[in-house]
Backbone and ligand atoms as CSV (ligand in chain L), in Angstrom:
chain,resi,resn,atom,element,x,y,z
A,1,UNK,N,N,-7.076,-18.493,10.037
A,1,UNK,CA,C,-6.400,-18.037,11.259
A,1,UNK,C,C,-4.921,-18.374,11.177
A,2,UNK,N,N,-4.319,-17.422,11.343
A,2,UNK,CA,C,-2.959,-17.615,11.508
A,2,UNK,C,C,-1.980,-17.822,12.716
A,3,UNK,N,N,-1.375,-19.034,12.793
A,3,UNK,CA,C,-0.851,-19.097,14.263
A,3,UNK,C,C,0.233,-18.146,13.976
A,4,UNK,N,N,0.699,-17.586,15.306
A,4,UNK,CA,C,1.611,-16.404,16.073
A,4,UNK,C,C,3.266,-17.569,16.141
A,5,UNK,N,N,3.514,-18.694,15.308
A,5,UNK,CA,C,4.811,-19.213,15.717
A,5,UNK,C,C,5.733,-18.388,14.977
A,6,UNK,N,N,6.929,-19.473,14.469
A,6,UNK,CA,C,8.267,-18.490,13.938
A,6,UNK,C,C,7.813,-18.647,12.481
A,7,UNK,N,N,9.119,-17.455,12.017
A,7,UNK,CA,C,9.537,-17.365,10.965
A,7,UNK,C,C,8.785,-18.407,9.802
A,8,UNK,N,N,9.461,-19.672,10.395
A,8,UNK,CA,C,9.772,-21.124,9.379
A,8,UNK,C,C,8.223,-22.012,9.355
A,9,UNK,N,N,7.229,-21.733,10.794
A,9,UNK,CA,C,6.240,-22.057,10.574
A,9,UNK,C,C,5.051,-21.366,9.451
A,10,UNK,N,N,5.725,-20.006,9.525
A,10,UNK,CA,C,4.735,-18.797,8.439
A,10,UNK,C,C,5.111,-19.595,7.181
A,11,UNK,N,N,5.697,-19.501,7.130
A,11,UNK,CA,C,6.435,-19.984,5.657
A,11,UNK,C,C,6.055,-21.277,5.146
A,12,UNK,N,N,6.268,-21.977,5.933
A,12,UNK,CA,C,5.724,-23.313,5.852
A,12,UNK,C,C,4.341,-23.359,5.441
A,13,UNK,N,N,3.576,-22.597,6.249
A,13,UNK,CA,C,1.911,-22.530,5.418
A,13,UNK,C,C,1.300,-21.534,4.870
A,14,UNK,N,N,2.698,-21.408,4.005
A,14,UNK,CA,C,2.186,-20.245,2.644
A,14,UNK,C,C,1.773,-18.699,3.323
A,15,UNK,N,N,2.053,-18.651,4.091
A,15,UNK,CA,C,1.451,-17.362,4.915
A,15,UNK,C,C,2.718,-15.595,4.265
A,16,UNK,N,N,2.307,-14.848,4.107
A,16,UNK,CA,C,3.219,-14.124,3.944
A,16,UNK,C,C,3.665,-13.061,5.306
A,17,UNK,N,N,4.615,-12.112,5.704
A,17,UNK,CA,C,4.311,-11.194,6.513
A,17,UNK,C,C,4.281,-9.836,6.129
A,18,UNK,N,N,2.550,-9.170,6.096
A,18,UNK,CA,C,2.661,-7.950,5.417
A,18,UNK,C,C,3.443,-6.797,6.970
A,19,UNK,N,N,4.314,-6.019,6.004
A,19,UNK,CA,C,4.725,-5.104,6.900
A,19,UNK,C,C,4.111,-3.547,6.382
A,20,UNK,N,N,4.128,-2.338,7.924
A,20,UNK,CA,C,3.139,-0.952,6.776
A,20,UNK,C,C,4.228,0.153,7.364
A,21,UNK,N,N,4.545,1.054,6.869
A,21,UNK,CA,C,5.257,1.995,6.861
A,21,UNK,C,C,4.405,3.472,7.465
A,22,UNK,N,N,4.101,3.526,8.565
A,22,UNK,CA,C,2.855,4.624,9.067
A,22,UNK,C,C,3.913,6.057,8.553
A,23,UNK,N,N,4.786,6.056,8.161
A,23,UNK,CA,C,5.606,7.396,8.131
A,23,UNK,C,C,5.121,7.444,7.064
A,24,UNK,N,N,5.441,6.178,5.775
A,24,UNK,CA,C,5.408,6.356,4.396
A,24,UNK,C,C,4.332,6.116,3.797
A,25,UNK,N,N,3.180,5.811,4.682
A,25,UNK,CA,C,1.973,5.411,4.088
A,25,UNK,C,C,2.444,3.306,2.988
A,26,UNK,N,N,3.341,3.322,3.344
A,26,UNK,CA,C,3.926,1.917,2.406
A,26,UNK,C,C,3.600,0.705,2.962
A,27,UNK,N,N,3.249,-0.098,1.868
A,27,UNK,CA,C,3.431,-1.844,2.422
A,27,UNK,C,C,4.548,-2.268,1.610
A,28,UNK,N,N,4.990,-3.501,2.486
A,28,UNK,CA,C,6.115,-4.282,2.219
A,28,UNK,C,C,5.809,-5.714,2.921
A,29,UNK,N,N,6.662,-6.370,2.212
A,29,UNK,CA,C,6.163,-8.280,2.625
A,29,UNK,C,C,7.711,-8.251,3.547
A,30,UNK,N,N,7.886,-9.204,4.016
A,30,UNK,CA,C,9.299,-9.333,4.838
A,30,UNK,C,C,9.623,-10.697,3.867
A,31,UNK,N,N,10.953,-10.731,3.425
A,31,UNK,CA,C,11.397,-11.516,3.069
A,31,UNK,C,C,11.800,-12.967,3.666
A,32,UNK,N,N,10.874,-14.011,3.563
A,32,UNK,CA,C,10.598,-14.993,5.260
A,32,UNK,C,C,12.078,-15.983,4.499
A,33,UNK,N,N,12.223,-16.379,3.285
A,33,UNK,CA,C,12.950,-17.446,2.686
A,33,UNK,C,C,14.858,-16.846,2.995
A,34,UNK,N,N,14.682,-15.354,2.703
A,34,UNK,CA,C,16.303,-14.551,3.404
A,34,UNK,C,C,16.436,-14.888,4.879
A,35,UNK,N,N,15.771,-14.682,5.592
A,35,UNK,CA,C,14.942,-14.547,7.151
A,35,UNK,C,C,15.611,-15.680,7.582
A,36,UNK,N,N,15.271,-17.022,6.787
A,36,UNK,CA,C,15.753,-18.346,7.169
A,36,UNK,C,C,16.971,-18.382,7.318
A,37,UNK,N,N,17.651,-18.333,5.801
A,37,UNK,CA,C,18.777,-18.634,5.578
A,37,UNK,C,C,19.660,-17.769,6.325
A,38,UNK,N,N,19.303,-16.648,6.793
A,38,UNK,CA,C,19.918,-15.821,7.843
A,38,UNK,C,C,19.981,-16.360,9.606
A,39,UNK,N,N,19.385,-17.474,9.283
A,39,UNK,CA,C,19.579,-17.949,10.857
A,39,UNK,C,C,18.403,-17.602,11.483
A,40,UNK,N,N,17.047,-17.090,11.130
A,40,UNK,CA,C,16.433,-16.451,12.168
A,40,UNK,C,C,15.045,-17.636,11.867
A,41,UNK,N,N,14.676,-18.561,11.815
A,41,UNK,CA,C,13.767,-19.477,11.235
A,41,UNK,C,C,13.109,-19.779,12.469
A,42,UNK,N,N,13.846,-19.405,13.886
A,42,UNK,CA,C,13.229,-20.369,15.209
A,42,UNK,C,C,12.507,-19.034,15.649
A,43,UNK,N,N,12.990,-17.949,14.796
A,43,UNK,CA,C,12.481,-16.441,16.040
A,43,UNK,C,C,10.979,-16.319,15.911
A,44,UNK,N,N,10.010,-15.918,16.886
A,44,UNK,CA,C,8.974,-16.152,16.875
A,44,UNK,C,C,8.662,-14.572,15.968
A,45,UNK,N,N,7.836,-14.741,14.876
A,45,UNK,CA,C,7.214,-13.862,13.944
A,45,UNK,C,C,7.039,-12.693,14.898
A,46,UNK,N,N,6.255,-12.350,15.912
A,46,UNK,CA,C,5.923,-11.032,16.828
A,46,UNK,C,C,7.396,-10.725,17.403
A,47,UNK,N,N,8.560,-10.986,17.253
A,47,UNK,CA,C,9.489,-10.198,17.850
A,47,UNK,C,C,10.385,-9.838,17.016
A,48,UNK,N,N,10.213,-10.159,15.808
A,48,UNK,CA,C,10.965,-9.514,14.623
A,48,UNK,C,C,10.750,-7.984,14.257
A,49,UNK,N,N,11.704,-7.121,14.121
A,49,UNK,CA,C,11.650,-5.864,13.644
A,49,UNK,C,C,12.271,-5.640,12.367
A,50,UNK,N,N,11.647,-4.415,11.624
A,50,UNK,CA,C,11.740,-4.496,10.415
A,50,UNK,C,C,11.697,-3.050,10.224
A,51,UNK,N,N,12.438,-2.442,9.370
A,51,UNK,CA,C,13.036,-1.396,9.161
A,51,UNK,C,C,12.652,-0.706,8.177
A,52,UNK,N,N,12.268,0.427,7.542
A,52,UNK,CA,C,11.107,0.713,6.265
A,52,UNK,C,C,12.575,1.583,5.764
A,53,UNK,N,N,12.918,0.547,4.379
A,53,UNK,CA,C,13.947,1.115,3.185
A,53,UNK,C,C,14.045,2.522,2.707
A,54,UNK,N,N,13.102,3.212,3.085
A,54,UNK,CA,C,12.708,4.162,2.278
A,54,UNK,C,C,13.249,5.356,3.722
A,55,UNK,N,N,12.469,5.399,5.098
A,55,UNK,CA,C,12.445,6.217,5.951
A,55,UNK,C,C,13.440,5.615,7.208
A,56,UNK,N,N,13.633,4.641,6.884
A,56,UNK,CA,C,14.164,3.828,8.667
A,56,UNK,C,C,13.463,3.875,9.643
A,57,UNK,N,N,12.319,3.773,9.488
A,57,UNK,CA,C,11.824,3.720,11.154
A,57,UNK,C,C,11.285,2.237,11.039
A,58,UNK,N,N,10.926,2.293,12.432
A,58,UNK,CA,C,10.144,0.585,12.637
A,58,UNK,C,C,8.751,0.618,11.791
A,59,UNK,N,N,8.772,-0.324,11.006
A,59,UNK,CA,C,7.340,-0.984,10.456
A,59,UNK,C,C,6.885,-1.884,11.079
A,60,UNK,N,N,5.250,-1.727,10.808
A,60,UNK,CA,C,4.331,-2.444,11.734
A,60,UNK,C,C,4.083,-3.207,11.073
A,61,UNK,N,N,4.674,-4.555,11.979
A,61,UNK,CA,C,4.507,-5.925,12.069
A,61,UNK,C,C,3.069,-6.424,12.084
A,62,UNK,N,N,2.799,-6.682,11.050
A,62,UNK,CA,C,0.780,-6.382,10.914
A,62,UNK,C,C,0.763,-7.989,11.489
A,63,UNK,N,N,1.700,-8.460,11.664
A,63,UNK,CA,C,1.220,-9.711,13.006
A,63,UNK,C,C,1.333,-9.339,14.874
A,64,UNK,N,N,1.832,-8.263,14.339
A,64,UNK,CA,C,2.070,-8.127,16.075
A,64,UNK,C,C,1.204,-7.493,16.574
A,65,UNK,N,N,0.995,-8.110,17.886
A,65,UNK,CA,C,-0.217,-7.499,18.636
A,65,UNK,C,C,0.109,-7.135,19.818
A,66,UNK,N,N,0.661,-5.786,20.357
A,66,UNK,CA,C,1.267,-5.775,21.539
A,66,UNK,C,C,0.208,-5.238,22.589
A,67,UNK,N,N,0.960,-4.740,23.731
A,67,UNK,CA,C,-0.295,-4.631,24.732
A,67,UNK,C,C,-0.783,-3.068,24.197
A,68,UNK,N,N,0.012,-2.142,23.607
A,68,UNK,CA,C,-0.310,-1.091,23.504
A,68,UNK,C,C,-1.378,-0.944,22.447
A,69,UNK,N,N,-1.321,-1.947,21.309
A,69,UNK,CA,C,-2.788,-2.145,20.169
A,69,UNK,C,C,-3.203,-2.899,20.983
A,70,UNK,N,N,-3.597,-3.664,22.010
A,70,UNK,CA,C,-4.534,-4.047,22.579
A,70,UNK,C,C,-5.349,-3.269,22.830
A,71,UNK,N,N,-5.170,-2.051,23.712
A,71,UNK,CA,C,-5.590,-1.512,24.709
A,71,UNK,C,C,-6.352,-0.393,23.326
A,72,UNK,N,N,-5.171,-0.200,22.273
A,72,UNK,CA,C,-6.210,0.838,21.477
A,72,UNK,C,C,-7.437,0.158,20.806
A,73,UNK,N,N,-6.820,-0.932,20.717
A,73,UNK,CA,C,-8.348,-1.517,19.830
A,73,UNK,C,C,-9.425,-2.184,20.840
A,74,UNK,N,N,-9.154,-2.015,21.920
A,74,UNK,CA,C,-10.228,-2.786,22.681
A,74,UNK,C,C,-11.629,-2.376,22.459
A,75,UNK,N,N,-11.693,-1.026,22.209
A,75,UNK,CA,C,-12.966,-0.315,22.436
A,75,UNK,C,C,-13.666,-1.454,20.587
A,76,UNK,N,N,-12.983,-1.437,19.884
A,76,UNK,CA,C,-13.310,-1.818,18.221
A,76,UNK,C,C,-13.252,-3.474,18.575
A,77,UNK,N,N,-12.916,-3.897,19.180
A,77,UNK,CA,C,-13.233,-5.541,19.697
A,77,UNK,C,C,-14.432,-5.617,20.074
A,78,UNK,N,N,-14.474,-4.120,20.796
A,78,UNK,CA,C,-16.402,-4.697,21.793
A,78,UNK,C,C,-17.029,-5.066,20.370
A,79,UNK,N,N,-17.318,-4.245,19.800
A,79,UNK,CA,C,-18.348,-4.652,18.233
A,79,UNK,C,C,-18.410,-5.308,17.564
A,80,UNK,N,N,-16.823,-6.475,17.569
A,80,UNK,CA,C,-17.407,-7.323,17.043
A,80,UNK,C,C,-17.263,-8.979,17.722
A,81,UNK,N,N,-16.877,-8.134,19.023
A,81,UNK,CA,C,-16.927,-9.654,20.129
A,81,UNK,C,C,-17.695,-10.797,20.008
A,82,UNK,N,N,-19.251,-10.635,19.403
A,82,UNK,CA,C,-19.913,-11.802,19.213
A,82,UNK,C,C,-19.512,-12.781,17.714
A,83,UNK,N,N,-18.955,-12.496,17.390
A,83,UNK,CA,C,-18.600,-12.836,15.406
A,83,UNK,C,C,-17.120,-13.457,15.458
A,84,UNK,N,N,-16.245,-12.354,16.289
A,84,UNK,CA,C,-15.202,-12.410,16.086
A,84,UNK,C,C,-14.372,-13.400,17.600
A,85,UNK,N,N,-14.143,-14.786,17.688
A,85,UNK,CA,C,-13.426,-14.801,18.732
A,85,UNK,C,C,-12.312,-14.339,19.455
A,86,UNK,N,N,-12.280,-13.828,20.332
A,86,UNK,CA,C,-11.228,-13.467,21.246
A,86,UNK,C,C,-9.767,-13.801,20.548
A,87,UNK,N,N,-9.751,-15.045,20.487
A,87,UNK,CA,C,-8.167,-15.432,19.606
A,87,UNK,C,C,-7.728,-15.321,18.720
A,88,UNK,N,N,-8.922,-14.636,17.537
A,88,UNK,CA,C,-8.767,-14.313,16.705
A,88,UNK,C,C,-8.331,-12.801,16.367
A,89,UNK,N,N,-8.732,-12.329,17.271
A,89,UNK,CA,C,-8.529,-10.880,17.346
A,89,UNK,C,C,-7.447,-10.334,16.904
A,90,UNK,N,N,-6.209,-10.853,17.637
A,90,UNK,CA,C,-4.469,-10.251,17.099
A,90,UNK,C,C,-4.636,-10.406,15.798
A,91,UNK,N,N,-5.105,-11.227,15.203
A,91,UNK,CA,C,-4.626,-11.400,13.788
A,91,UNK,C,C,-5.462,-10.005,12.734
A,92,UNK,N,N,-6.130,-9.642,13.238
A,92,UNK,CA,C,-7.154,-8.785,12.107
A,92,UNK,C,C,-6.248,-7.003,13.577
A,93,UNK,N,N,-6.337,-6.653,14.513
A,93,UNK,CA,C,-6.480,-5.526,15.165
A,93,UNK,C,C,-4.895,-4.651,14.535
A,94,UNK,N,N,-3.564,-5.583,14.146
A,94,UNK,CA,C,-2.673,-4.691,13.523
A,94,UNK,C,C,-3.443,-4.125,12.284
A,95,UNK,N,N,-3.763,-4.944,11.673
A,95,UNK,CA,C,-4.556,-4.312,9.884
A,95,UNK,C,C,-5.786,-3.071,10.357
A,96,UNK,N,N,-6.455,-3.603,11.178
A,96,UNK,CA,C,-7.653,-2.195,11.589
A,96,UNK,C,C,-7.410,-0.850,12.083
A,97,UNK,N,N,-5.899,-1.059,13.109
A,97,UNK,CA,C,-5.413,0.176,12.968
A,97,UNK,C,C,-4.644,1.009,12.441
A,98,UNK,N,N,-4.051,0.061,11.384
A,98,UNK,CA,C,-3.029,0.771,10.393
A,98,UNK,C,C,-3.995,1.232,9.687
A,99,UNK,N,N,-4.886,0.635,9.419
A,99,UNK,CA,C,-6.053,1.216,8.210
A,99,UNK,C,C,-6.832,2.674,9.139
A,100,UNK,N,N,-7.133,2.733,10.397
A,100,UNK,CA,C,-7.889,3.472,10.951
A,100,UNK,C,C,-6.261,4.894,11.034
A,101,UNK,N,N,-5.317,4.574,11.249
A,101,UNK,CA,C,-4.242,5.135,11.169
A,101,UNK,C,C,-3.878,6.449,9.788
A,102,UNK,N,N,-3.964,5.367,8.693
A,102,UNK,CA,C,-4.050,5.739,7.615
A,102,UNK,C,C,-5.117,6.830,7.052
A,103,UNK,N,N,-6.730,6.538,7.581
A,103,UNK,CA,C,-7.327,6.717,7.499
A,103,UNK,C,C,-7.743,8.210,7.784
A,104,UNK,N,N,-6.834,8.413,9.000
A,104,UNK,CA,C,-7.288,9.870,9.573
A,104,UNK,C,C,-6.161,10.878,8.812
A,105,UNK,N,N,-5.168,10.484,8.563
A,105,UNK,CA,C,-4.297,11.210,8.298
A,105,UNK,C,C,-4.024,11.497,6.457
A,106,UNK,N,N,-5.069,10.895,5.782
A,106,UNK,CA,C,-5.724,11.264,4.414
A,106,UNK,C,C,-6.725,12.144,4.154
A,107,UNK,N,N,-7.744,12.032,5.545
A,107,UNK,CA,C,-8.603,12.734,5.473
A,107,UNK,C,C,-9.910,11.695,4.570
A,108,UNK,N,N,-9.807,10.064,4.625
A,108,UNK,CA,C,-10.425,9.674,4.142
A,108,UNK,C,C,-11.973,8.936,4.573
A,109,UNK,N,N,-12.862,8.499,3.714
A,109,UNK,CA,C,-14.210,8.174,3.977
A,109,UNK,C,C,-13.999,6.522,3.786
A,110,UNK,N,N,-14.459,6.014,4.525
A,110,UNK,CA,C,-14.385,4.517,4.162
A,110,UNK,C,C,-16.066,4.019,4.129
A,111,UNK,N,N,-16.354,3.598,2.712
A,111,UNK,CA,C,-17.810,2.474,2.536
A,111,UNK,C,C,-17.857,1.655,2.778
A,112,UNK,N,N,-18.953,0.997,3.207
A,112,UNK,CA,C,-18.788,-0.494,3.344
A,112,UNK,C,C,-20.010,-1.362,3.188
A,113,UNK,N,N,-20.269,-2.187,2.045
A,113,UNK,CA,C,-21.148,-2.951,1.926
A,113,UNK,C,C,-21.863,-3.205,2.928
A,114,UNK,N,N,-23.306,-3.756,2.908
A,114,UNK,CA,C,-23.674,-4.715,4.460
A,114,UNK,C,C,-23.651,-5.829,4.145
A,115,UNK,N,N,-22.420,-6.491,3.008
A,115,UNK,CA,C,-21.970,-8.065,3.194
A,115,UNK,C,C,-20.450,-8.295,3.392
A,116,UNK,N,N,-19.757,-7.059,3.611
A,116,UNK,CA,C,-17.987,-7.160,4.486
A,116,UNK,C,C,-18.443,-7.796,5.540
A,117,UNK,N,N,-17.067,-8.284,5.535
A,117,UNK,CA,C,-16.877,-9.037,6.756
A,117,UNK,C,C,-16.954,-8.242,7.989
A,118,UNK,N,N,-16.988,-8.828,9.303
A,118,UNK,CA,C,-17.203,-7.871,9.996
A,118,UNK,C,C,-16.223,-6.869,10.781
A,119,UNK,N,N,-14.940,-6.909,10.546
A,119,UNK,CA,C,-13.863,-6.611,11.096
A,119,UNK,C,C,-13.899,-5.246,10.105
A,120,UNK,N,N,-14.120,-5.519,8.853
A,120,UNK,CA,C,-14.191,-3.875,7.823
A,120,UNK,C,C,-15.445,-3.182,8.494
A,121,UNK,N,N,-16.747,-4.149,8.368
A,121,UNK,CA,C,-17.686,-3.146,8.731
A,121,UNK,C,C,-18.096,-2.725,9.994
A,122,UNK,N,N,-17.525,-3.177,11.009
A,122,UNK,CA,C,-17.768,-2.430,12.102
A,122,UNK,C,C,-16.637,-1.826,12.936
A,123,UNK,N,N,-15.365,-1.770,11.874
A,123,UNK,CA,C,-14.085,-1.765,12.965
A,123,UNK,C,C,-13.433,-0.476,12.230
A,124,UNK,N,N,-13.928,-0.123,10.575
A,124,UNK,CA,C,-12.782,0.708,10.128
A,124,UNK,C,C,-13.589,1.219,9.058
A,125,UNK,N,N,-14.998,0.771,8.868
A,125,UNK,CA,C,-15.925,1.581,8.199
A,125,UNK,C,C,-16.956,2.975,8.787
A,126,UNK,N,N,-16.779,3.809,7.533
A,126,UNK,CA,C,-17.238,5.380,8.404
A,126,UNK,C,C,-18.777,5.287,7.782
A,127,UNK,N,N,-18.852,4.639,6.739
A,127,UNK,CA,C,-20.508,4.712,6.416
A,127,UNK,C,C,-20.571,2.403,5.836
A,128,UNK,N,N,-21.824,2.639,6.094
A,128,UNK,CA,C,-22.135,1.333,5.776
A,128,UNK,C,C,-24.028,1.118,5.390
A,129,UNK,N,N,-24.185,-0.127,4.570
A,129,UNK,CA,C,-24.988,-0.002,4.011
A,129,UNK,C,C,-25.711,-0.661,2.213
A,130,UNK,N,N,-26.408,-0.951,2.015
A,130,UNK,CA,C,-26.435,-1.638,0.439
A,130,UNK,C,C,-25.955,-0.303,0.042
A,131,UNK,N,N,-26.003,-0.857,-1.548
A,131,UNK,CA,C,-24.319,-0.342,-2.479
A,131,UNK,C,C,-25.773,1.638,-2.942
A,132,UNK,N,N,-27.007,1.218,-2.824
A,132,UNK,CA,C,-27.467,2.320,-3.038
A,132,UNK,C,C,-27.316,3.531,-2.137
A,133,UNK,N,N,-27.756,3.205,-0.745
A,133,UNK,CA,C,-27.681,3.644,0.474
A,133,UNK,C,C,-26.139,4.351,0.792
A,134,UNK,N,N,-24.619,3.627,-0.114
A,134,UNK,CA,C,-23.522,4.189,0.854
A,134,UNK,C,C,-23.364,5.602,-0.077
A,135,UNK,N,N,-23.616,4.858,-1.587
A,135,UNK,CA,C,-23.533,5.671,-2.603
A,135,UNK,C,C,-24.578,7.369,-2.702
A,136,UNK,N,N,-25.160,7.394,-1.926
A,136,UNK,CA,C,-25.922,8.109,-1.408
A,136,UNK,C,C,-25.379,9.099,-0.333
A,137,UNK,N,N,-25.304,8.328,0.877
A,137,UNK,CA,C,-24.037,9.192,1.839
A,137,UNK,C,C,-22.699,9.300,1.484
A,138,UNK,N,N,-22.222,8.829,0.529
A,138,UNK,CA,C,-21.029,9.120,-0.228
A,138,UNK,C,C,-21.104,10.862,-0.311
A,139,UNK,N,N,-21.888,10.926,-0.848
A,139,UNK,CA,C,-22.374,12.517,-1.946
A,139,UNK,C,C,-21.914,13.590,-1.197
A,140,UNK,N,N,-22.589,12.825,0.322
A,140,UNK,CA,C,-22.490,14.414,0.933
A,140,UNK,C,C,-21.106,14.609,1.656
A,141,UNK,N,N,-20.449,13.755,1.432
A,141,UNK,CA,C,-19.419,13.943,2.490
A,141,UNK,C,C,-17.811,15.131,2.056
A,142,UNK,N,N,-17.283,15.716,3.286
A,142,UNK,CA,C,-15.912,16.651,2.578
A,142,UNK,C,C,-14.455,15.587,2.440
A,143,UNK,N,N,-14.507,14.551,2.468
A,143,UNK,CA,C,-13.321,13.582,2.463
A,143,UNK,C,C,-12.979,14.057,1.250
A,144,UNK,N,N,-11.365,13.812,1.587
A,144,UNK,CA,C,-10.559,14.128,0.582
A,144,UNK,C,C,-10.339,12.479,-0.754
A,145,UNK,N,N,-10.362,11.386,0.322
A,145,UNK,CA,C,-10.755,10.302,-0.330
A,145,UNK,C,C,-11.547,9.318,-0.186
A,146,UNK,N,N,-12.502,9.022,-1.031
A,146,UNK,CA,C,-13.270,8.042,-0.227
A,146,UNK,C,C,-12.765,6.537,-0.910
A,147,UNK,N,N,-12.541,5.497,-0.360
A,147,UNK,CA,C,-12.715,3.789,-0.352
A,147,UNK,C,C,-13.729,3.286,0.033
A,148,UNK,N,N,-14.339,2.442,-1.421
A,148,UNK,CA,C,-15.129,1.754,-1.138
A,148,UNK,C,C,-14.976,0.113,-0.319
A,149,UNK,N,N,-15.119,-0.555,0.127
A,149,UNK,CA,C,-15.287,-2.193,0.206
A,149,UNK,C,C,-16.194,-2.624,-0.058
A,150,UNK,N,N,-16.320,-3.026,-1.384
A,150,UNK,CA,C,-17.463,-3.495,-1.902
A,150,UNK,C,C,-17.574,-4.657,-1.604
A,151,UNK,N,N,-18.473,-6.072,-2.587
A,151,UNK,CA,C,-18.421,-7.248,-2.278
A,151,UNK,C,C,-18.378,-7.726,-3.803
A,152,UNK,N,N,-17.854,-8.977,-3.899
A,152,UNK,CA,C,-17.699,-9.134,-5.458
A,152,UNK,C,C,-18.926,-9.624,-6.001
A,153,UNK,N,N,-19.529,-9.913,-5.144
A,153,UNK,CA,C,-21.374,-10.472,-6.212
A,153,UNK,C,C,-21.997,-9.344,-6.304
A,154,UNK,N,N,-21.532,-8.070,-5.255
A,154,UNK,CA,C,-22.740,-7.007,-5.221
A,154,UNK,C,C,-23.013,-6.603,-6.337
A,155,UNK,N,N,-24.171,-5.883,-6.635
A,155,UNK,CA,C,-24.165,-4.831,-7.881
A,155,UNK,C,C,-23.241,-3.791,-7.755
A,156,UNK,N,N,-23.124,-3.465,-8.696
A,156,UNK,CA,C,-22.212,-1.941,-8.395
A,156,UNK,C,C,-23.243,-0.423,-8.984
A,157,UNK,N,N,-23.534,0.169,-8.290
A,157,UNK,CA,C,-23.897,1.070,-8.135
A,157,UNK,C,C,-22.735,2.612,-8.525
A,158,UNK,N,N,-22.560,2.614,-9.145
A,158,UNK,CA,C,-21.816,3.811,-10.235
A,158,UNK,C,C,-21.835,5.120,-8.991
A,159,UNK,N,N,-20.218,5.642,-8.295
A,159,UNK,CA,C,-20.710,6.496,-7.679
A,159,UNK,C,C,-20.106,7.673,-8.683
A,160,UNK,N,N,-20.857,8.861,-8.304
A,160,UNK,CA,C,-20.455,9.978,-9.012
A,160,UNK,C,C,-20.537,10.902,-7.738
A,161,UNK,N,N,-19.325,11.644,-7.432
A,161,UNK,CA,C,-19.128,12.527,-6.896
A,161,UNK,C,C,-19.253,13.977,-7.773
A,162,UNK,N,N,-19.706,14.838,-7.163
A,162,UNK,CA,C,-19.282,16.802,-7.295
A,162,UNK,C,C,-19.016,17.198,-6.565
A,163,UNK,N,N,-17.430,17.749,-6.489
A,163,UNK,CA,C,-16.841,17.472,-7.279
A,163,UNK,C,C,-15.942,16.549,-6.773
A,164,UNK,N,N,-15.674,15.470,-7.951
A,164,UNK,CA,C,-14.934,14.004,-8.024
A,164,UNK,C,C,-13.755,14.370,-7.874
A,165,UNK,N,N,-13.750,13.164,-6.688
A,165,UNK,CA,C,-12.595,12.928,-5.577
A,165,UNK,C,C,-11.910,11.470,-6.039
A,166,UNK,N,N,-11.079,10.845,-5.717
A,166,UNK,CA,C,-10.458,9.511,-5.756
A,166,UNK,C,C,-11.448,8.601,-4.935
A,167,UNK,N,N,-11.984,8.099,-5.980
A,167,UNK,CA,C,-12.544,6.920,-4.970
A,167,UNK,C,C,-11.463,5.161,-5.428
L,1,ZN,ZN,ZN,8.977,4.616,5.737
């Protein structure tokens, strides 16, 4: 769990800040050690803005949790309200909707083991299931891409698409 303080506390416990570029489809880390030496070490991490090199628009502060991703992810909190505490929530709901974000606008399929954690498998997974079972509903689907989330002990189950897509 990651506390919501400044700059100098992220830093302090090795934490990085991923930033996502919804224009550019891009990730980027924020440079926390420039950040400092720039004077900004006391600013609290959620009110920092960050600028995507490539397009200029605002990148999402995959720590920030404002009221407006509240309200979108609330419905994806109900599911995993019992697992997931309440306080924990900000920290995983920027990543679920950049990914659910991402997601629609690829045209992609997301798998998901039934040993992900539960924030993949019930928050941003479109099929779920042992590695035979996804690989199975894999087959039939028109996604332009499918992602798996596998698990690293699972077996792997070899998918073969017709006709083969990017997995
Ligand atoms: Zn951009």
């Amino acid at each position: 769990m990651i506390s919501m303080g400044t700059m100098e506390e992220l830093r302090d416990q090795n934490h990085t800040l991923a930033l996502y570029c919804l224009s550019c489809n891009r990730w980027g880390e924020a440079n926390l050690d420039r950040l400092i030496q720039n004077g900004k070490g006391n600013m609290p991490v959620t009110e920092a803005r960050f600028r995507c090199r490539d397009c200029g628009e605002d990148m999402i502060n995959t720590l920030e949790y404002t009221a407006e991703l509240a309200r979108e992810t609330a419905y994806l909190y109900q599911r995993v309200e019992s697992v997931i505490p309440e306080i924990e929530w900000p920290t995983y709901a920027p990543f679920v909707a950049a990914i659910n974000h991402l997601k629609k606008e690829r045209n992609a399929l997301i798998l998901a083991h039934n040993y992900q954690t539960p924030e993949i498998f019930h928050c941003v997974a479109d099929i779920t299931g042992d590695s035979l079972a996804v690989a199975r509903k894999a087959i039939e689907t028109d996604a332009e891409i499918i992602v798996l989330a596998g698990v690293y002990y699972a077996d792997v189950t070899p998918l073969s698409v017709d006709p083969p897509r990017p997995v």
